[in-house]
Rosetta silent file (secondary structure, phi, psi, omega in degrees, C-alpha in Angstrom):
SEQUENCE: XXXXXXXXXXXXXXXXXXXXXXXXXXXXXXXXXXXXXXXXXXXXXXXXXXXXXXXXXXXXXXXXXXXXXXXXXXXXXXXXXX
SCORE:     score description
SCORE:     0.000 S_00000001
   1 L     0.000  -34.558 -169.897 -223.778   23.603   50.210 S_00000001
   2 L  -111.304   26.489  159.508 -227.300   24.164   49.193 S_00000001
   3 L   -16.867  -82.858 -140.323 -227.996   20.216   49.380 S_00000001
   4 L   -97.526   10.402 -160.979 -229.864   19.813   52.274 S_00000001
   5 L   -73.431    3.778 -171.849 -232.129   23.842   52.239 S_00000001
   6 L  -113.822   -4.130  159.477 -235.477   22.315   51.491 S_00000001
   7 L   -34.863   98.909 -167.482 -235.182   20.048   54.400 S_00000001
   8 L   -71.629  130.342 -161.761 -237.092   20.497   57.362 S_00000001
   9 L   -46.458  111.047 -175.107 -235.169   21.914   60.657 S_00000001
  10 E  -102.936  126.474  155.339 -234.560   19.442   63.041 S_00000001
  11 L  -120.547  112.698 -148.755 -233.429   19.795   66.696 S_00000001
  12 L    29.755  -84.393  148.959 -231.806   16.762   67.299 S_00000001
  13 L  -111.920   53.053  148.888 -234.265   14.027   66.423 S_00000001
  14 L  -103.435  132.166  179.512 -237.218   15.956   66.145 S_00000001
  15 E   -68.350  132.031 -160.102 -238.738   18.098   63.580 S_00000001
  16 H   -71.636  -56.777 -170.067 -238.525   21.796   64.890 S_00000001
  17 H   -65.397  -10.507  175.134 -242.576   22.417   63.848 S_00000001
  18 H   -93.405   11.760 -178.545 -243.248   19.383   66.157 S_00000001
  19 L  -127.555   -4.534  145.859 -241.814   21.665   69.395 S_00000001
  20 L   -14.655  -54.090 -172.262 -244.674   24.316   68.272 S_00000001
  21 H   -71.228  -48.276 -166.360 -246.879   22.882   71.583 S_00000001
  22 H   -67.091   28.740 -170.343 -243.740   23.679   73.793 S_00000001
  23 H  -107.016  -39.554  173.515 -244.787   27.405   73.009 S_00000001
  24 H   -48.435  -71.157 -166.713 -248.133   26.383   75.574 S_00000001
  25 H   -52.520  -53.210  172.187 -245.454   25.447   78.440 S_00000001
  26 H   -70.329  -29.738  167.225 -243.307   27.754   78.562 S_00000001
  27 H   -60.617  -34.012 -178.429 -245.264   30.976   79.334 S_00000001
  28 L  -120.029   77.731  178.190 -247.614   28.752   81.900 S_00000001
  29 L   -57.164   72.001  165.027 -245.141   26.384   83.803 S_00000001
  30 L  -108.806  152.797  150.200 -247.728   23.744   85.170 S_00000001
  31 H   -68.430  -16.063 -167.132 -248.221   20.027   84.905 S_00000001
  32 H   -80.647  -50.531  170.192 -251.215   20.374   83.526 S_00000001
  33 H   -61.045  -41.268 -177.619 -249.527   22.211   80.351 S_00000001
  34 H   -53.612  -70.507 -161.394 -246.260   20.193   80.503 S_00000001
  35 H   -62.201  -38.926  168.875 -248.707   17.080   79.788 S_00000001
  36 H   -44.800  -44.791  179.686 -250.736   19.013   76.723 S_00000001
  37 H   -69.805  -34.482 -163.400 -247.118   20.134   75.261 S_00000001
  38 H   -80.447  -38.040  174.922 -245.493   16.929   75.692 S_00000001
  39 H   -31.975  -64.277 -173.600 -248.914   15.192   73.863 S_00000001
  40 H   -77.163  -14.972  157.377 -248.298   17.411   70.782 S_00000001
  41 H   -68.332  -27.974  157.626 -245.107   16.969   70.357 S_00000001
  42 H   -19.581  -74.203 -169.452 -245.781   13.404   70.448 S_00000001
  43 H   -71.672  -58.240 -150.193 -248.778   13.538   67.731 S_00000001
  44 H   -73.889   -2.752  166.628 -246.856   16.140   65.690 S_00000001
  45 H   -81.902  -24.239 -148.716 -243.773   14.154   65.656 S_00000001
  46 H  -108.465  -30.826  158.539 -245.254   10.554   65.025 S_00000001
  47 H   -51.185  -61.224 -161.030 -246.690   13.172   61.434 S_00000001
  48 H   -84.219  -20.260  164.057 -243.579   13.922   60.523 S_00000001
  49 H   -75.888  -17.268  133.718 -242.180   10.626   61.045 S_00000001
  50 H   -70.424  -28.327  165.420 -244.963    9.469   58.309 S_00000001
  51 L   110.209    9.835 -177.331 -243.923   12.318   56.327 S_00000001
  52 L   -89.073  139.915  174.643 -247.313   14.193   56.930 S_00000001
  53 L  -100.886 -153.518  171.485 -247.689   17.979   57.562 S_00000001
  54 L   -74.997  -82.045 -177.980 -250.806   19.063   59.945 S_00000001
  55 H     6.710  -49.568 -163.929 -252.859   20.116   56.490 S_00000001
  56 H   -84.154  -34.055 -168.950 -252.516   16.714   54.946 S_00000001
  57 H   -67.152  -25.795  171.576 -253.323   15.071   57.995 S_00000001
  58 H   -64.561  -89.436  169.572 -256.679   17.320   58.494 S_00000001
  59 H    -7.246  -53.344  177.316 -257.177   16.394   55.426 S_00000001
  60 H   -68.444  -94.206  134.539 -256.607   12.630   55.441 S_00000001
  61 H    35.253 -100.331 -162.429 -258.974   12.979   58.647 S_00000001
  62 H   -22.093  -54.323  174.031 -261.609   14.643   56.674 S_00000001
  63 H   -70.106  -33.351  150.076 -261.742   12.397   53.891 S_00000001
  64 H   -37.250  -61.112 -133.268 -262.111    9.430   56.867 S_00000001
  65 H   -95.712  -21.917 -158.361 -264.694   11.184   58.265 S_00000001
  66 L  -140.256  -39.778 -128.188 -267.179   12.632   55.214 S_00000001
  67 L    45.486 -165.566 -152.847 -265.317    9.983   52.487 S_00000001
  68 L   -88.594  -10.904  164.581 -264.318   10.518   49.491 S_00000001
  69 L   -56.474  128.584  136.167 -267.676   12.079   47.691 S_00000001
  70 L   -90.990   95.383  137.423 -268.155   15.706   47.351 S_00000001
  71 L   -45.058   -8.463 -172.215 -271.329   15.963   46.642 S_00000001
  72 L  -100.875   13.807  175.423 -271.555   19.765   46.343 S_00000001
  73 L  -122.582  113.072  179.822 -269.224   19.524   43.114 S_00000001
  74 L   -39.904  156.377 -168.342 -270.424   18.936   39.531 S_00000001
  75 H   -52.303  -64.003 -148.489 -269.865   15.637   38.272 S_00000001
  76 H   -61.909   -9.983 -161.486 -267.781   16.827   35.289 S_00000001
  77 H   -91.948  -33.066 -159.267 -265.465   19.043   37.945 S_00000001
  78 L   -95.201  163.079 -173.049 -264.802   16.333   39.824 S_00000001
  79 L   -65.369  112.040  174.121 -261.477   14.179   40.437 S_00000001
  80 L   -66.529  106.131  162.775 -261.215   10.936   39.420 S_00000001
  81 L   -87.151   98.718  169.940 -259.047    9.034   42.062 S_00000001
  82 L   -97.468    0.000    0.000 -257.577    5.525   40.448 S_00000001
């Protein structure tokens, strides 16, 4: 019975945190929103289907974007990534 609870919520094959954008649409029925919500469900779906939440993926992003140096962190503080 308690199997499947850390599992994230699905409505049929989508992850339920990937219908988050359809929160945009419904209050303001336009095309113009209908294409932003349908976008993010897209991107936040094609995340969870890597297994990514938004965090990691900002992350991941970040670390593209600056690399992998933190310069603002002493030497001895810092991570070693092998």
């Amino acid at each position: 019975m308690w199997r499947n609870t850390s599992d994230p919520v699905r409505i049929g094959p989508v992850d339920a945190r990937a219908l988050a954008p359809m929160a945009v649409f419904f209050p303001h029925w336009s095309f113009t929103t209908l294409g932003i919500a349908v976008t993010g469900v897209l991107i936040f779906s094609v995340l969870a289907w890597f297994g990514l939440t938004l965090p990691v993926a900002l992350r991941m992003l970040r670390v593209l974007i600056a690399g992998p140096v933190r310069r603002h962190i002493p030497a001895h503080k810092r991570r070693a990534y092998y």
